[in-house]
Each structure stands twice: as C-alpha cells, then as structure tokens.
TORPA-40672 format. One line per field, with one value per residue (C-alpha): residue in three letters; residue number from 1; x, y, z. Coordinates in steps of 0.5 Angstrom, whole numbers, plus 500, padded with zeros to 3 digits. Layout:
<lumdrens>
residu = ala  ...
num = NUM  ...
u = X  ...
v = Y  ...
w = Z  ...
</lumdrens>
This chain:
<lumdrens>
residu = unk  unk  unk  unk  unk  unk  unk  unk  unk  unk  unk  unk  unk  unk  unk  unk  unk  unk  unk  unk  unk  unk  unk  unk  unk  unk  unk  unk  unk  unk  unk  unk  unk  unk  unk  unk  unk  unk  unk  unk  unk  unk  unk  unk  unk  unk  unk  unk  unk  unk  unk  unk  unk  unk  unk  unk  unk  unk  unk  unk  unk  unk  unk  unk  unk  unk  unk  unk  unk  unk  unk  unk  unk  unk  unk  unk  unk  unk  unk  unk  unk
num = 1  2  3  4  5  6  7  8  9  10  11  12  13  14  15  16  17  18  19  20  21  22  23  24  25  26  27  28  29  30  31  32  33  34  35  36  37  38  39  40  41  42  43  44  45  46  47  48  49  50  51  52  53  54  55  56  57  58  59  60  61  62  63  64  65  66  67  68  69  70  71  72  73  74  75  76  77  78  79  80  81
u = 871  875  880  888  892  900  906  911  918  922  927  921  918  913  908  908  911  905  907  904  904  904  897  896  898  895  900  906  905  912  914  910  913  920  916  913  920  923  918  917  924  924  918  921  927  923  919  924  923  917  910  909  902  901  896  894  888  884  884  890  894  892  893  900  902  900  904  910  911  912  906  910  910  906  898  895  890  884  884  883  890
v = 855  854  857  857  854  858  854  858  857  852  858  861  863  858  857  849  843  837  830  824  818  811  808  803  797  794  799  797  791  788  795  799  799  800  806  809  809  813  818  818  820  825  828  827  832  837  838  840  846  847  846  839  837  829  826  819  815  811  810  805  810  816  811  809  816  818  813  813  821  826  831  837  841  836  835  829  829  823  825  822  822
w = 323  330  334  331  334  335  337  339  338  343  345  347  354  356  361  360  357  354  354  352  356  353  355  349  351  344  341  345  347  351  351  355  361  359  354  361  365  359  359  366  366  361  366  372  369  365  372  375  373  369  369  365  363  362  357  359  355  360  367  367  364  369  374  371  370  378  381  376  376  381  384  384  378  374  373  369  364  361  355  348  344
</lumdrens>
C-alpha cells in the first residue's frame, strides 16, 4: 500500500503552494494563452510571499511556464498531470 497523503487545512502554515500550469492545447484550444496569463498572474501574487511550485506537462509548457512566471520563489516541474 502506498504512503498517505495528508492535506493540511488552508489556515494551516505551509512550506509551499502547488499549481498546475495549463500545458494541453488540445484541451484548451484558443484559450491557452489567456488561461496561462491568469494563472501566471495568481503565481506572480502568491510568490510574493511564499514558495510556489508549478506543474507544467511537456517541454512547451515548462518552456511557457519560465518565461511567463518570475524565478523568485517559484520552481517549475515536468510532470505528468
């Protein structure tokens, strides 16, 4: 059996925030682009001040991701979601 996973309340203290990054053009389709600057914007704010780790599926995406979001207090994933 595999590990539990506990999510903590959100008035809890936390070392990080997650958030996907919209990567599927398929799924998307004309709206990719305003989808990614509104979660660029919800990322731009919650770094400000805390940590905020971003799931981007594909190359593209992670490529999307590091030109649209600020390096301070955010790092970038590869990851299948």
């Amino acid at each position: 059996m595999g590990k539990a996973v506990f999510v903590p309340p959100e008035w809890a203290p936390q070392r990080a925030m997650w958030s996907g990054w919209p990567s599927h053009p398929d799924l998307w389709l004309e709206n990719l682009d305003p989808a990614r600057r509104e979660v660029a914007a919800m990322i731009k704010t919650l770094a400000e001040d805390q940590i905020v780790k971003v799931m981007a599926m594909g190359e593209k995406a992670v490529k999307a991701a590091k030109a649209a979001l600020p390096s301070k207090n955010v790092e970038i994933f590869n990851l299948k979601f």
